[in-house]
N, C-alpha and C positions, 0 to 999 in steps of 0.2 A: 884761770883768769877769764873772766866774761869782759866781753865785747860792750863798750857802752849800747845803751836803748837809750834814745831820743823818745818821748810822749810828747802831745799836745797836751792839755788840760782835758780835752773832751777823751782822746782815747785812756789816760790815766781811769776819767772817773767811768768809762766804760768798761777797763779790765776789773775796778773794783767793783762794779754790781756786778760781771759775770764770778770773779770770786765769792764773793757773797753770796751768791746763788748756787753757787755749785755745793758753798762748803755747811749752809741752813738745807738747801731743798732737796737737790739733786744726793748729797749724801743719806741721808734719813730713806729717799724714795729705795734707791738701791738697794739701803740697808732690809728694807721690808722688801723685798725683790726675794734677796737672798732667804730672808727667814721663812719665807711664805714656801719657795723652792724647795729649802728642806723639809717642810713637812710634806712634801709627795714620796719622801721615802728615801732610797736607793740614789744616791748623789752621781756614782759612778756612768749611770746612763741618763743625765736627768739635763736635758737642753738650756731648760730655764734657768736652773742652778748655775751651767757655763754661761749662760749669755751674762745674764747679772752680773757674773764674779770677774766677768772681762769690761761688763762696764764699769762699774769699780774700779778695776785696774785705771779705766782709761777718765774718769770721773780725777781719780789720786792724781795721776799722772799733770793732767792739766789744769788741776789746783798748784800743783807743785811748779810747774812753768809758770804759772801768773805769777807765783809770788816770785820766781827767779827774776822774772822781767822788770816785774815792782821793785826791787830791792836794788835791783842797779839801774833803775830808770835814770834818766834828766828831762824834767818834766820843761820843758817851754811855757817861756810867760808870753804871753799876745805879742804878736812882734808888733814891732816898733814902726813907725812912717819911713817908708824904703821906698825909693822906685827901684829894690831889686829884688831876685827872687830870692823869699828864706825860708827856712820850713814853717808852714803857717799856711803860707800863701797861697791864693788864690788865682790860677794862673788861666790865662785863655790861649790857646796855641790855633794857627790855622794851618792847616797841611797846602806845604804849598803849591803840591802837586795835583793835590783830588779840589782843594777850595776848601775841607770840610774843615769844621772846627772843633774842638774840643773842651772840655775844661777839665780842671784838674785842682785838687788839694794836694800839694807835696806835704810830708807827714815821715814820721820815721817811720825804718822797718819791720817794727813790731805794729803800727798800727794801719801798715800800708792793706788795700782791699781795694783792687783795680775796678767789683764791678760795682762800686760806691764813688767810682773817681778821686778814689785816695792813691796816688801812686806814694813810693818810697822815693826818699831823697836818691838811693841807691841804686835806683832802678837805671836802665840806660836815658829815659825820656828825663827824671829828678838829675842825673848827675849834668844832662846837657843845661837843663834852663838855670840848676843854681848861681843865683851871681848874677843872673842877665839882666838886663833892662827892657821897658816897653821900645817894640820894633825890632829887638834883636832879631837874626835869624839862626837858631841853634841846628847844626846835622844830627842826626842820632843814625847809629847806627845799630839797629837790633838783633838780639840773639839767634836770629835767622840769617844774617847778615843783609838783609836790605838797606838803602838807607835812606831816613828820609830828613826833608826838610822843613823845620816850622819855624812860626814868626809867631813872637810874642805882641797879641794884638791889648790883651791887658795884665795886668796884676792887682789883688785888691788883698791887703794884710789886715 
């Protein structure tokens, strides 16, 4: 049994061009990797022959996770006019301790990339703001255990 996968629209159509890329370019390049490899001879000692046939592996391997993700996606439709937070959204947090501020796209866990400002709804900072309203003040408490404090200065869906 697989775990539902939430997508936006954007991450959907970005797991399918890296599919599509992996399964036209990136498999053919390998493929002549490997055959070029074997013409040097003797496979047994032959570096290029392993690096290839692991990238291959690892080439297979994460065609095979995209289409698992695809297959059990729920793709999000643009959300809807909220003053709350829903996955989509486009949230501003200020710390309330340092002043700084942040922004964030909450996003599911398959499409989450912290140094893009995509957190995961799942993440400890997604599970605080889901639901909130502008002004809220949500705690988060992180996997370090510190804890901090933010205020929801906007949200834009």
């Amino acid at each position: 049994m697989h775990e539902e996968v939430v997508l936006t629209p954007e991450g959907q159509a970005r797991l399918e061009a890296e599919l599509h890329h992996l399964e036209t370019v990136r498999r053919r390049e390998v493929g002549e990797r490997i055959k070029e490899a074997k013409e040097f001879g003797d496979i047994s000692e032959n570096s290029e022959y392993d690096d290839a046939k692991n990238e291959q592996a690892w080439v297979e391997s994460r065609i095979a996770e995209i289409n698992a993700i695809l297959s059990h996606a729920t793709v999000l439709e643009a959300p809807k006019k909220s003053s709350k937070v829903v996955l989509g959204s486009r949230v501003e947090l200020k710390d309330r301790a340092t002043g700084e501020t942040h922004v964030f796209t909450v996003v599911g866990s398959a499409e989450a990339d912290p140094s893009n400002a995509k957190i995961s709804n799942e993440s400890p900072v997604g599970q605080a703001i889901m639901g909130k309203k502008k002004g809220e003040v949500v705690t988060v408490t992180t996997p370090r255990g510190s804890v901090i404090e933010y205020e929801i200065l906007s949200i834009k869906n």
